[in-house]
N, C-alpha and C positions, 0 to 999 in steps of 0.2 A: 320791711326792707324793700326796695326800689327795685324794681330787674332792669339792669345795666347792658343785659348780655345785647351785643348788635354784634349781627354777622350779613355781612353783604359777600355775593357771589357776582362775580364779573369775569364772564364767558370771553374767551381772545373772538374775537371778530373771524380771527381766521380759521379757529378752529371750528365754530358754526359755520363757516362756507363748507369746508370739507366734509361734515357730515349731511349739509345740505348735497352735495356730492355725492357723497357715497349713497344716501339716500334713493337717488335717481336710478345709481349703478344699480343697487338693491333690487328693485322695481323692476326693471327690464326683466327678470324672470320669476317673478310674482304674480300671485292668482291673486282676485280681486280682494279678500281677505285679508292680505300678508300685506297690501300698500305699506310702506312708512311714506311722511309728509318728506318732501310735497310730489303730489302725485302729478305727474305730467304724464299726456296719453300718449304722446308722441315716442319713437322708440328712437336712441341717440347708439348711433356705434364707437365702441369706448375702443380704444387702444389693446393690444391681444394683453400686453403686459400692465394696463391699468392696476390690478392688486398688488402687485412687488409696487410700483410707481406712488401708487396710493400712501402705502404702510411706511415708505423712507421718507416722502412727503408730510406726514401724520407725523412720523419720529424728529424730523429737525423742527417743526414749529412746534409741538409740544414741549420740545427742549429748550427752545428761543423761550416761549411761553414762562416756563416754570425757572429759568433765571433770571427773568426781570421781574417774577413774583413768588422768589426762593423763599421756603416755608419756614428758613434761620428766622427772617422777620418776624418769627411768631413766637409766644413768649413760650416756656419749657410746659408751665401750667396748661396751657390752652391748648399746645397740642398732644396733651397727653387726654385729655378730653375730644381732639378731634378721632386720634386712634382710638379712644373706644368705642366708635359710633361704625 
């Protein structure tokens, strides 16, 4: 028998900015060990309310995100297979 199975993952654009984002935020008080990518050496001053600002930000494009690519699309079989992973 043939393996049919094709799955493609396709990341929103905007939600990699934001973790390239958050990333940075990250970084400001991390020891050299702890980096996540991408490490810039420079030190940026974020806003006092950045993580409330961050997480509402994060919530409406994830939301935008997952209704232009709502999981009904997907057949009953397939994701009873993706919930058990």
């Amino acid at each position: 028998m043939e393996n049919t199975l094709e799955m493609r993952i396709e990341a929103s654009f905007s939600l990699n900015f934001l973790v390239y984002i958050q990333n940075i935020y990250i970084n400001q008080n991390q020891n050299k060990d702890q980096l996540k990518f991408p490490y810039i050496a420079l030190k940026y001053e974020f806003p006092k309310d950045f993580e409330k600002r961050y997480r509402e930000l994060w919530s409406e494009i994830s939301k935008r995100f997952s209704s232009e690519h709502p999981m009904n699309d997907i057949p009953n079989e397939d994701k009873n297979i993706i919930n058990q992973s």
